[in-house]
C-alpha positions in Angstrom: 122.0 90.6 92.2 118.0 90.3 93.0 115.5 88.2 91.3 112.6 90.2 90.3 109.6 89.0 89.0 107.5 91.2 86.8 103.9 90.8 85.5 102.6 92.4 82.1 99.4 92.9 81.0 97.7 94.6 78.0 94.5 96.6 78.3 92.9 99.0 75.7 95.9 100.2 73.5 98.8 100.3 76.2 100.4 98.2 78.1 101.2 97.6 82.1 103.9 96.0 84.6 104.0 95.6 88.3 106.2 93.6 90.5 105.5 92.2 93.8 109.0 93.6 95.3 107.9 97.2 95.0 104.6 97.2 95.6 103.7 100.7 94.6 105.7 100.2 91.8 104.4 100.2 88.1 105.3 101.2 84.3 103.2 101.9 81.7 103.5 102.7 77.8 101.6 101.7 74.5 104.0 99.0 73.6 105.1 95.5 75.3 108.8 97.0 74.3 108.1 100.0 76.0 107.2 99.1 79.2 109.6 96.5 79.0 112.6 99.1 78.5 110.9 101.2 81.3 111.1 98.3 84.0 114.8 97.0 82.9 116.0 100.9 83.3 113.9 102.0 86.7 114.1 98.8 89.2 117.7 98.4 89.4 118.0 102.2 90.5 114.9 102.0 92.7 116.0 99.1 94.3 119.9 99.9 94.8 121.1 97.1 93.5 121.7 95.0 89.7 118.5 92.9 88.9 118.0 89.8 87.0 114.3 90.3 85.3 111.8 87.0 85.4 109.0 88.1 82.9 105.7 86.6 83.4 103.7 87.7 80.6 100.9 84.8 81.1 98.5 87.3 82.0 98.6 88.4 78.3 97.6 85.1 76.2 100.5 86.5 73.9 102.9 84.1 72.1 106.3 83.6 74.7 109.5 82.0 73.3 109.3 78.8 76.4 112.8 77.4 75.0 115.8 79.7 73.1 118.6 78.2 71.7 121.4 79.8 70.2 124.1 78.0 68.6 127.2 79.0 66.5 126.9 78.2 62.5 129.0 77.0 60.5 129.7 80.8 58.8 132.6 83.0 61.5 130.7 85.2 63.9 127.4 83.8 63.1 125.1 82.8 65.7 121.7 80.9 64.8 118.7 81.1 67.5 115.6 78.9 67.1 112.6 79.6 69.4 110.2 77.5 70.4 106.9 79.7 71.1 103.9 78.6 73.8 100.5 79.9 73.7 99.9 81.3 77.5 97.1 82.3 79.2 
């Protein structure tokens, strides 16, 4: 499995990704989930093999979860997840 890294940006009403591993690689699409979907679906074919996605969405100055927890509750097949979010950028 690769490590790929993957910048995102937000210009106008749409957003952007590139990664440094393909270089003439990029997807675009109006929303952060879009492109995000488009990425996750087109670099592990494009590359041959199963990638694990480092998202570096600094670029952006949007709110980023920097810490996720989950943990089970106290109710059966529950989980609870608390994020802690970072202003970046």
């Amino acid at each position: 499995m690769r490590t790929v890294t993957v910048r995102y940006y937000q210009e106008g009403v749409g957003w952007w990704a590139e990664t440094d591993e393909l270089p003439t690689f990029t997807a675009a699409g109006a929303t952060f989930a879009e492109v995000k979907n488009r990425v996750a679906s087109a670099l592990p074919e494009l590359l041959g093999e199963p990638v694990e996605l480092i998202e570096d969405v600094t670029a952006t100055g949007m709110d980023i979860p920097t810490a996720l927890y989950v943990q089970e509750s106290a109710v059966p097949n529950l989980l609870s997840v608390n994020t802690t979010l970072g202003r970046h950028g």
